[in-house]
C-alpha positions in Angstrom: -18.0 6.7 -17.5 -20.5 3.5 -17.6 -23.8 4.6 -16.1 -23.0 2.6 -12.8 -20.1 4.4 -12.2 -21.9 8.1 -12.4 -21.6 10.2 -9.9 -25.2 10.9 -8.2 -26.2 7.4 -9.3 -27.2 5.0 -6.3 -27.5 1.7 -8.2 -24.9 0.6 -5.7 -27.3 0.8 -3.0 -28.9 -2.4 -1.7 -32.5 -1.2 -2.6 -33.0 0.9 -5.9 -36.4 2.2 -4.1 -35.0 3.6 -1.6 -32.4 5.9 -1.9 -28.9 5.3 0.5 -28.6 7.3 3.9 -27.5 10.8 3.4 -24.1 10.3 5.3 -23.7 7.0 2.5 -24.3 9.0 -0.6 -21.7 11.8 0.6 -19.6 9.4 0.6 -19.6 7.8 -2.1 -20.1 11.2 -4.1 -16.5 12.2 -2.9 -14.7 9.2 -3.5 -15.8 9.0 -6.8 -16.8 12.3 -8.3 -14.6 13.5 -11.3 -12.8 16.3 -9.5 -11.7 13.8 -6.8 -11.1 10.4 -8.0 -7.9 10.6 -9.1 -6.7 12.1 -5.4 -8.4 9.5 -4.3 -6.6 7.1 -6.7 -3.7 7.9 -5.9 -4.0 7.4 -2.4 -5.7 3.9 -2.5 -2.7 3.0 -4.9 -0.3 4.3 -2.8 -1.7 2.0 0.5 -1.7 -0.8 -1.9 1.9 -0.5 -3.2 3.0 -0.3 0.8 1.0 -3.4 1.5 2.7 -5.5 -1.2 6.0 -4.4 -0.4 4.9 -5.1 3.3 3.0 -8.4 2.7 3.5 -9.5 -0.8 0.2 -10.4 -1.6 -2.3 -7.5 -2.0 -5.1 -6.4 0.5 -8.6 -7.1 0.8 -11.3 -4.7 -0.2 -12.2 -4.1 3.7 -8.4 -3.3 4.0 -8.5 -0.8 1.8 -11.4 1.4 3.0 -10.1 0.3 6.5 -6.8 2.0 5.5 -8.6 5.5 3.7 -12.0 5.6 5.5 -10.3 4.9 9.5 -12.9 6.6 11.7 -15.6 4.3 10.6 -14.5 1.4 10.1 -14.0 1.4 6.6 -17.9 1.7 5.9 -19.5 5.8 4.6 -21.3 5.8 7.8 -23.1 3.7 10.5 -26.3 1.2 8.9 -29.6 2.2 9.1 -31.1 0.6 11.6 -34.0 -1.4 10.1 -30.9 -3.7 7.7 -30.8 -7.0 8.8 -27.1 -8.9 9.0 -27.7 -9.9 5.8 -28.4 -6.3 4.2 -25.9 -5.1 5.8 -23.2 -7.2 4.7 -24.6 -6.4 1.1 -24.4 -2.9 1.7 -20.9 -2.8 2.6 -19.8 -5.0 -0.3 -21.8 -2.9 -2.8 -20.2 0.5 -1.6 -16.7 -1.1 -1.5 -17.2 -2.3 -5.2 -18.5 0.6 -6.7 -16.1 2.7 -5.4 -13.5 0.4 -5.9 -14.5 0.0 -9.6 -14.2 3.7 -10.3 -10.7 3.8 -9.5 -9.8 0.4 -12.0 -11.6 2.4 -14.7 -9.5 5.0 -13.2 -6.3 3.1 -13.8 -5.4 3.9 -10.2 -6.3 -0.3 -8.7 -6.4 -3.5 -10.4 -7.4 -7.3 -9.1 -7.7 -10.2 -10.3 -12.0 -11.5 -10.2 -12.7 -14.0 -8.0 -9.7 -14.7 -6.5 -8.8 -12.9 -3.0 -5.7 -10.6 -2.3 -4.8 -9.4 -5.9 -5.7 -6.1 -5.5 -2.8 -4.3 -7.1 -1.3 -0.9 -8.2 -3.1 0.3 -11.9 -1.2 1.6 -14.8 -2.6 5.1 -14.5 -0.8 5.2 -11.1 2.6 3.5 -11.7 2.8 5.8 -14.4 2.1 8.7 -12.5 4.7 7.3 -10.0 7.4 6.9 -12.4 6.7 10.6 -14.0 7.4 12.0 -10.3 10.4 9.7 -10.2 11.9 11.3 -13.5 11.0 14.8 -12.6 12.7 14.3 -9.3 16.0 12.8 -10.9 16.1 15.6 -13.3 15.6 18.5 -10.0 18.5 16.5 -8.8 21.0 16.2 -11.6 20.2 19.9 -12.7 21.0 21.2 -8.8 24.2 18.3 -9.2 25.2 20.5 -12.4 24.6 24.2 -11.0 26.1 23.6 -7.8 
């Protein structure tokens, strides 16, 4: 995994002095740590392939962690107080992007850069999609055969 992508690594973070607030860096550890990414993958592509069947055209990034992260409004947890507008807006686009960048190396999310709602399914996940497709045809047809 690139060194920005690590878990435990706060480069994402707004300020490389200061480390993110506690309830931030929990997040972020879970969305991205090995032995949940690909959970989480597969549930970011899964809102993603509903919204293009819904809408044709992908969501945005703040849909997204709208969609997985409800209870907060898409963000880890509330700002700390002393971040201007500006900071704040940073902060959010930072988390969104790391996180989001784990899952395309993931294969789970893909997009398009610089252009707005292209987020799309990955390869990783389509092709975890289509092996539950074929073992599910093949439970079928064997019960079709037995029965």
């Amino acid at each position: 995994m690139p060194e920005a992508t690590k878990c435990g690594s706060h480069e994402w973070w707004i300020d490389g002095a200061t480390p993110p607030p506690a309830s931030w860096a929990y997040v972020v550890e879970e969305l991205t740590h090995p032995d949940h990414v690909r959970e989480w993958g597969i549930a970011v592509g899964a809102f993603v392939a509903r919204y293009r069947r819904l809408y044709t055209l992908g969501p945005t990034f703040r849909e997204m962690f709208q969609e997985l992260l409800p209870d907060t409004g898409g963000l880890p947890g509330d700002f700390p107080d002393e971040l201007e507008p500006d900071q704040r807006a940073e902060a959010a686009s930072r988390f969104r992007m790391h996180v989001a960048n784990v899952w395309r190396h993931e294969g789970m999310i893909g997009w398009r850069d610089g252009h707005a709602h292209t987020l799309r399914t990955g390869t990783q996940f389509r092709a975890q999609v289509a092996a539950r497709k074929a073992a599910i045809r093949a439970t079928v047809v064997r019960n079709i055969e037995t029965a």
